[in-house]
C-alpha positions as CSV (number, residue, x, y, z in Angstrom):
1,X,-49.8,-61.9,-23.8
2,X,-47.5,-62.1,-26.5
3,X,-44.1,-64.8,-27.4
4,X,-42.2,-61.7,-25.8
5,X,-44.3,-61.1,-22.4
6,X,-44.3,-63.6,-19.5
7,X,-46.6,-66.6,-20.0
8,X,-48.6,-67.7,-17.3
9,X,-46.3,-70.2,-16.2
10,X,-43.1,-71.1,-17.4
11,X,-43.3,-72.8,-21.2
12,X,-42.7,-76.6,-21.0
13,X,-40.4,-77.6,-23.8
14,X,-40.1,-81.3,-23.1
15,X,-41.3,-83.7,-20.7
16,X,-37.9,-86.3,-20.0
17,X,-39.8,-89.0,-18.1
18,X,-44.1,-89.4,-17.8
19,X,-45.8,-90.7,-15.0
20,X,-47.5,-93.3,-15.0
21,X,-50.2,-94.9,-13.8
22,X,-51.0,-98.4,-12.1
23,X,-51.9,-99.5,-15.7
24,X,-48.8,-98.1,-17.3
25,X,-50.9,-95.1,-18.7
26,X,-48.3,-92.2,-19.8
27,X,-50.5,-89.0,-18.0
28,X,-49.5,-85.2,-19.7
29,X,-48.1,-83.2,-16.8
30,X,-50.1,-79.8,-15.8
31,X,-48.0,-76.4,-15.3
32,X,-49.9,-73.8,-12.8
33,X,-50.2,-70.3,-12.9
34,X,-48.3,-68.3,-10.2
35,X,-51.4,-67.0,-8.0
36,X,-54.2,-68.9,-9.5
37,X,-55.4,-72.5,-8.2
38,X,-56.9,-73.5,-12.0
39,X,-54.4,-75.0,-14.0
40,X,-53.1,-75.4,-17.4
41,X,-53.3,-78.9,-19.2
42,X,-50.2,-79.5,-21.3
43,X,-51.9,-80.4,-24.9
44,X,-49.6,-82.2,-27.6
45,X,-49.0,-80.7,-31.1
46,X,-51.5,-82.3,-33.3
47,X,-48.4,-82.5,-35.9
48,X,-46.4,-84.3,-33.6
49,X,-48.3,-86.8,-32.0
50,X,-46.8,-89.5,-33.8
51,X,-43.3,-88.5,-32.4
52,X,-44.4,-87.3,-29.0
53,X,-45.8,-91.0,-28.7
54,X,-42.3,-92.9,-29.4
55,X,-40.1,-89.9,-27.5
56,X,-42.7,-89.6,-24.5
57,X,-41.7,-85.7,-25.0
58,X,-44.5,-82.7,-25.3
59,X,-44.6,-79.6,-26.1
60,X,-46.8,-76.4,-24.1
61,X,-49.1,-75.3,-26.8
62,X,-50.0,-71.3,-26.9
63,X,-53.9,-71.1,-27.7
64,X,-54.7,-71.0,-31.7
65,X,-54.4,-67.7,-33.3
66,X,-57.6,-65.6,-33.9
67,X,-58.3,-62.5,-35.3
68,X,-59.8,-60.2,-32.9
69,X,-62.7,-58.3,-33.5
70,X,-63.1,-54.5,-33.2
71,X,-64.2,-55.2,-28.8
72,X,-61.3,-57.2,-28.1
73,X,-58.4,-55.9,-26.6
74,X,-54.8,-56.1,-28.2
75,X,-52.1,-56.5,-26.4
76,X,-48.8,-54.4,-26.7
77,X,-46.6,-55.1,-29.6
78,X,-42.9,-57.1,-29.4
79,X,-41.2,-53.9,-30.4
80,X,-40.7,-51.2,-27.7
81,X,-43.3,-48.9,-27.6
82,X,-43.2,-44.6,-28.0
83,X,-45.2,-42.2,-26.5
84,X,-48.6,-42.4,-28.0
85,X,-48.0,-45.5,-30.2
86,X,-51.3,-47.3,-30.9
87,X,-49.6,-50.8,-29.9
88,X,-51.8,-52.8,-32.2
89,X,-50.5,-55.9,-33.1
90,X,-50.4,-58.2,-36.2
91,X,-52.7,-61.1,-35.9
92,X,-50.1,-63.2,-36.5
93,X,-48.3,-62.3,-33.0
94,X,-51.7,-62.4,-30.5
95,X,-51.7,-65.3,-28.7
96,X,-53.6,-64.1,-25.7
97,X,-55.2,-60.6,-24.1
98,X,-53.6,-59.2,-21.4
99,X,-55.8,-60.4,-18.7
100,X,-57.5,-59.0,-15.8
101,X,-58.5,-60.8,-12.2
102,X,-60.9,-58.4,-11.6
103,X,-64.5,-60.0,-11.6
104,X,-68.0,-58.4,-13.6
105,X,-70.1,-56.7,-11.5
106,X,-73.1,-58.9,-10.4
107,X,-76.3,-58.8,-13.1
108,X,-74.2,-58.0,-16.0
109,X,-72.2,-59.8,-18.9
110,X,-69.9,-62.3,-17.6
111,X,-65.9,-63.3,-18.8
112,X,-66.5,-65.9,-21.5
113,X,-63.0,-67.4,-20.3
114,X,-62.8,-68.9,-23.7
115,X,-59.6,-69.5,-25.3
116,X,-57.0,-66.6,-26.6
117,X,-58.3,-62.9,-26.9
118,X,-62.3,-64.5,-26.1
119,X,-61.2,-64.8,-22.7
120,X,-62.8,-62.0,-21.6
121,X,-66.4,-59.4,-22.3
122,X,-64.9,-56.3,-22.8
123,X,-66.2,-53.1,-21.7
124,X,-67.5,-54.0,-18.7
125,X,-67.8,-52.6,-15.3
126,X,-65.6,-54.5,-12.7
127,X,-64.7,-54.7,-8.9
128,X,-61.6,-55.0,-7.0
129,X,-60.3,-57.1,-5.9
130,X,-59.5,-59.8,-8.3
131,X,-58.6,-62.4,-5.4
132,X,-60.1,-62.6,-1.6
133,X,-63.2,-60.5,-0.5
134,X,-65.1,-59.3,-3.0
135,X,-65.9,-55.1,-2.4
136,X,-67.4,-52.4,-4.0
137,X,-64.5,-50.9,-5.1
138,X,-64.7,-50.1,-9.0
139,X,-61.4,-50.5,-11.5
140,X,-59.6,-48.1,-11.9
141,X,-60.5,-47.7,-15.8
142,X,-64.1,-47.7,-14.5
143,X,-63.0,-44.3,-12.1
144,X,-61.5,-42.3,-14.8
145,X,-64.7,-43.4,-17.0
146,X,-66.7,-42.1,-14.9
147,X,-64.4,-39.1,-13.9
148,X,-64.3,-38.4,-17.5
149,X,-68.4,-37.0,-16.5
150,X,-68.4,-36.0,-13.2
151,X,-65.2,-34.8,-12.5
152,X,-62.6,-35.8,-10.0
153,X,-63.8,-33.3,-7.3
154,X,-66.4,-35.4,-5.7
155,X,-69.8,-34.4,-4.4
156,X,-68.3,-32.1,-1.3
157,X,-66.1,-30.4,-3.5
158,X,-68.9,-29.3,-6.1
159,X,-70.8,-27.1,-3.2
160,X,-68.0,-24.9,-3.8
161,X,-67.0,-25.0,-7.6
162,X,-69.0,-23.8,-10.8
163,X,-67.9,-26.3,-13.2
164,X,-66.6,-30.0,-12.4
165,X,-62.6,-30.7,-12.7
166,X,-61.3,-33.1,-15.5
167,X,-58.1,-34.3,-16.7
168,X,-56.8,-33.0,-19.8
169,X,-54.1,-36.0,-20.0
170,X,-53.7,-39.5,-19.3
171,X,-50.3,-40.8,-19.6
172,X,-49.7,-44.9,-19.5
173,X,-46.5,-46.4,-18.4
174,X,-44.5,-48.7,-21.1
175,X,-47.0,-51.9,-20.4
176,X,-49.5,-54.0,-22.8
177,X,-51.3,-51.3,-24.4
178,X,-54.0,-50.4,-27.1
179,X,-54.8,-47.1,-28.1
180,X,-58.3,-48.5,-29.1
181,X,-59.3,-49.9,-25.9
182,X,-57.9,-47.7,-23.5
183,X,-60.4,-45.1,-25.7
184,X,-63.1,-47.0,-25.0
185,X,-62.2,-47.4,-21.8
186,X,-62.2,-44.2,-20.8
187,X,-64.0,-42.4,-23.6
188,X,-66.5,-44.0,-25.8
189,X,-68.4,-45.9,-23.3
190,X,-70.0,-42.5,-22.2
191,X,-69.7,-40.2,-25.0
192,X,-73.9,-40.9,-25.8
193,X,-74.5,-39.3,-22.4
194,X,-76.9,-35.9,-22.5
195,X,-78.8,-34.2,-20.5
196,X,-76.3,-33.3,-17.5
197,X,-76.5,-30.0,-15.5
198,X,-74.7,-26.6,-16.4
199,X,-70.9,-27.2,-15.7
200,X,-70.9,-31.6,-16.3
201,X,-70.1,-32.4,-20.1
202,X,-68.3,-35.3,-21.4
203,X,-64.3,-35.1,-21.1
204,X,-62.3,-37.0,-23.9
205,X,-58.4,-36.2,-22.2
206,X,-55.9,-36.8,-24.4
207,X,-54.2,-40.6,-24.1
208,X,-50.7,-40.8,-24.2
209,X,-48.4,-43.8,-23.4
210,X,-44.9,-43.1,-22.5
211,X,-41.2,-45.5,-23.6
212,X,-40.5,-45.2,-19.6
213,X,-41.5,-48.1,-17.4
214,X,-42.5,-47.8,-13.7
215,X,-39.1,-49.0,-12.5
216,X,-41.8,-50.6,-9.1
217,X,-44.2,-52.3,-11.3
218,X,-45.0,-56.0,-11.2
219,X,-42.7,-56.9,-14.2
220,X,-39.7,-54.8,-13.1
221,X,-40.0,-56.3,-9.3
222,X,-40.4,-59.8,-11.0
223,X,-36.9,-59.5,-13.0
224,X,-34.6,-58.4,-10.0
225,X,-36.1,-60.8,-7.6
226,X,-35.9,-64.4,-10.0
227,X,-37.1,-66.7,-6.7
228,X,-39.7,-66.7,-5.2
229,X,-43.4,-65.7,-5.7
230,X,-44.3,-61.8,-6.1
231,X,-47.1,-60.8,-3.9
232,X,-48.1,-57.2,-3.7
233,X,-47.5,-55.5,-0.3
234,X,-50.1,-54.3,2.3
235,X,-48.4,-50.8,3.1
236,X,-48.8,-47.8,1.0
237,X,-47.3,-44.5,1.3
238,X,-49.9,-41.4,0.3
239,X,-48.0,-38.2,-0.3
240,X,-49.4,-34.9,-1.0
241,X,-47.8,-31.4,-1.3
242,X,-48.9,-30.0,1.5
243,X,-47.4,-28.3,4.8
244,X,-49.2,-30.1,7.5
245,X,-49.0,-34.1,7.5
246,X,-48.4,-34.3,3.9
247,X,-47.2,-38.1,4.4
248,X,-50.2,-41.0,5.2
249,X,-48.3,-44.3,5.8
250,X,-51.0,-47.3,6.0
251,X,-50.6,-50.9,6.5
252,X,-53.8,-52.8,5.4
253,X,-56.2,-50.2,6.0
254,X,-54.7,-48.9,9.1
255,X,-52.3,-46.0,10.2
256,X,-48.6,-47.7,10.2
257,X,-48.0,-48.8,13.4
258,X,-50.4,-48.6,15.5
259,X,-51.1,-51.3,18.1
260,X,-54.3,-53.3,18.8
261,X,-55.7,-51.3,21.5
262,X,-56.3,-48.5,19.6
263,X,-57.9,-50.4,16.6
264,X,-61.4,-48.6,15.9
265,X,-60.7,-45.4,17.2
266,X,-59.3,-42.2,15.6
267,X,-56.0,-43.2,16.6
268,X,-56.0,-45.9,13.8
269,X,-57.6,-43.8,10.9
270,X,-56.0,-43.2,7.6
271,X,-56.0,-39.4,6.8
272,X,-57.5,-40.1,3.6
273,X,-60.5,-42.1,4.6
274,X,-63.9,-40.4,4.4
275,X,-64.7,-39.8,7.5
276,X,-61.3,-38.0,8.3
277,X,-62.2,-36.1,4.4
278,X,-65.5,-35.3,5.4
279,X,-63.7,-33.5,9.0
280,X,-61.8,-31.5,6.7
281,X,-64.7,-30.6,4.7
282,X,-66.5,-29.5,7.5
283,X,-63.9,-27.3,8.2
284,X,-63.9,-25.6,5.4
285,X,-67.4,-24.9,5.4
286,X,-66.9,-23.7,8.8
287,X,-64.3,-21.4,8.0
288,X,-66.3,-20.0,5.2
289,X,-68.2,-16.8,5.6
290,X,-71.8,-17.5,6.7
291,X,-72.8,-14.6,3.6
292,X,-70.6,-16.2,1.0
293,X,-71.3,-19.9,1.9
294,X,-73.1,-21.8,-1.2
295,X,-77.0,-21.6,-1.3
296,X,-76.4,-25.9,-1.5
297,X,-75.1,-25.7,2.2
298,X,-77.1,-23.5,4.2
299,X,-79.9,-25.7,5.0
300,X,-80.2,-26.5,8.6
301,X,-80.8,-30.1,7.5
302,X,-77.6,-31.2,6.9
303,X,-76.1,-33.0,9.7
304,X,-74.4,-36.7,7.9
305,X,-71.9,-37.2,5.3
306,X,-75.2,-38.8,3.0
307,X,-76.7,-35.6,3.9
308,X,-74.0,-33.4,2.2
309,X,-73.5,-35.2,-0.5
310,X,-76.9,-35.2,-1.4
311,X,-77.3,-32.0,-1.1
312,X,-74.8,-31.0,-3.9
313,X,-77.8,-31.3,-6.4
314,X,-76.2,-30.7,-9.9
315,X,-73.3,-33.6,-9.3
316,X,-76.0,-36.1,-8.1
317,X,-78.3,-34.8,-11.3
318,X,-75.1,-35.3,-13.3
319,X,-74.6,-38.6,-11.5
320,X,-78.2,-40.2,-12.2
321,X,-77.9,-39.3,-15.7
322,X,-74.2,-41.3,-16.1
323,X,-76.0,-43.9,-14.1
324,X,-79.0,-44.4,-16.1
325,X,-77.3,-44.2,-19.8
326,X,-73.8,-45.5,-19.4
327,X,-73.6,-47.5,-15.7
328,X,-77.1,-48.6,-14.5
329,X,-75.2,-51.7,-12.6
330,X,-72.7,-49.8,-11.1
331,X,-73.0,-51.1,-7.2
332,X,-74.5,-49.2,-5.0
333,X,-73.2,-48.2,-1.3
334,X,-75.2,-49.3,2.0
335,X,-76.4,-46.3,3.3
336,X,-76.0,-46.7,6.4
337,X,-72.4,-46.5,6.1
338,X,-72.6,-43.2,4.9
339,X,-74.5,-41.9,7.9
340,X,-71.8,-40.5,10.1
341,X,-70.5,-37.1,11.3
């Protein structure tokens, strides 16, 4: 958060009247966040406490300046950004880090929460999402970290391929940005890691941020529509470039519109979840010649989705060695969730 970026609620200049108590106490006023239930106390300039005491006016105070070290994250600079800027900022203009509400993972470091850019441990594995029910479902920086090892194939996928996939590129939106953190991010935290199978290395794509702003992002939403609160939508829209259903419209989880009846059957399933993914897998494999199928996927005992997955031995070698030397808390699935067919 910088002077030019949106503060977390809207600055209080100046206070006209105080309320006051039964004993004629003058009590500071409290601005909240937008979303969050904790709230900001108003604090009066030390400077002008003498005036602030005769006027009964106060003044929103940003958090003290500090100089970051080399783990804390900078936020963008005031100046607009261009394509591959690092976007570090003079310590003169960080007043805050561009914060997160996604939580730690259980067993590991925890936020701090102290004031200004020691808000939060950095580096960190977290979980989505940052308000409601708590899940298993890793950040997105966390993904691409560990993409950045495995691959973005998957487990299925790697039956059929000699070397893992990887992204060459990752291109950032005009946002709050550091080239230093999104590099350790996605990079640095698992550059140590050795000993993976033929075809798994360590990717380091190419980070890039672009001058062009999602025109749908948060920020953009927030300036056409001035009233009211912002709250992200249940519905998304999945779109791929294929011939056959290449549209997946889903409202909270389920197919758009269908009704309660059919809720829990097949009827109600998102193309893209994995037990409709795993169908489609098991298509392939049927489809494939039984003399040219993988050595991985001609055992007879394969029969669940655990089953396949395990099965694809170099990924889950590759996977245990990630696991052990960059992510040993990242959470684990139940598996008996994973044991359908």
């Amino acid at each position: 958060m910088t002077d030019s970026e949106s503060q977390p609620c809207p600055p209080v200049t100046s206070v006209s009247s105080c309320e006051e108590t039964d004993g004629g106490e003058k009590l500071k006023r409290k601005a909240e966040e937008p979303g969050e239930r904790g709230k900001f106390k108003l604090h009066r300039l030390e400077e002008k406490e003498t005036k602030e005491e005769e006027t009964g006016q106060f003044e929103f105070r940003t958090y003290p300046t500090e100089t970051p070290d080399e783990d804390v994250s900078v936020p963008a600079a005031v100046t607009e950004l261009r394509p591959g800027d690092s976007a570090d900022v003079s310590p003169s203009l960080v007043r805050d880090v561009h914060r997160t509400g996604a939580k730690c993972v259980p067993g590991g470091p925890v936020d701090p929460l102290h004031p200004g850019p020691r808000y939060h441990s950095t580096g960190v594995l977290r979980v989505k999402p940052g308000r409601g029910e708590p899940t298993l479902s890793l950040s997105c920086s966390d993904k691409l970290a560990r993409w950045g090892v495995l691959g973005f194939q998957g487990a299925l996928l790697s039956h059929y391929l000699e070397e893992a996939l990887y992204f060459s590129t990752v291109v950032v939106g005009k946002c709050p940005y550091s080239q230093k953190v999104m590099d350790r991010a996605l990079v640095t935290r698992c550059s140590h890691v050795s000993g993976l199978p033929d075809g798994f290395s360590v990717c380091s794509p190419l980070l890039l941020q672009s001058s062009l702003e999602f025109p749908f992002s948060q920020n953009q939403t927030e300036l056409q529509h001035r009233a009211g609160r912002i709250s992200p939508c249940g519905a998304a829209i999945s779109w791929c470039n294929v011939a056959d259903q290449p549209l997946d419209v889903t409202a909270n989880g389920y197919k758009h519109g269908v009704t309660k009846k059919v809720l829990g059957t097949p009827k109600a399933r998102s193309l893209l979840c994995k037990l409709e993914l795993f169908h489609s897998f098991l298509s392939l494999v049927g489809a494939t010649d039984p003399s040219a199928l993988p050595d991985s996927l001609r055992s007879g005992e394969l029969h669940t989705y655990w089953d396949y997955k395990q099965a694809s031995q170099s990924y889950q070698q590759a996977w245990q060695q990630l696991r052990q030397q960059a992510f040993p808390l990242w959470p684990r699935s139940d598996r008996n969730l994973l044991l359908f067919q």
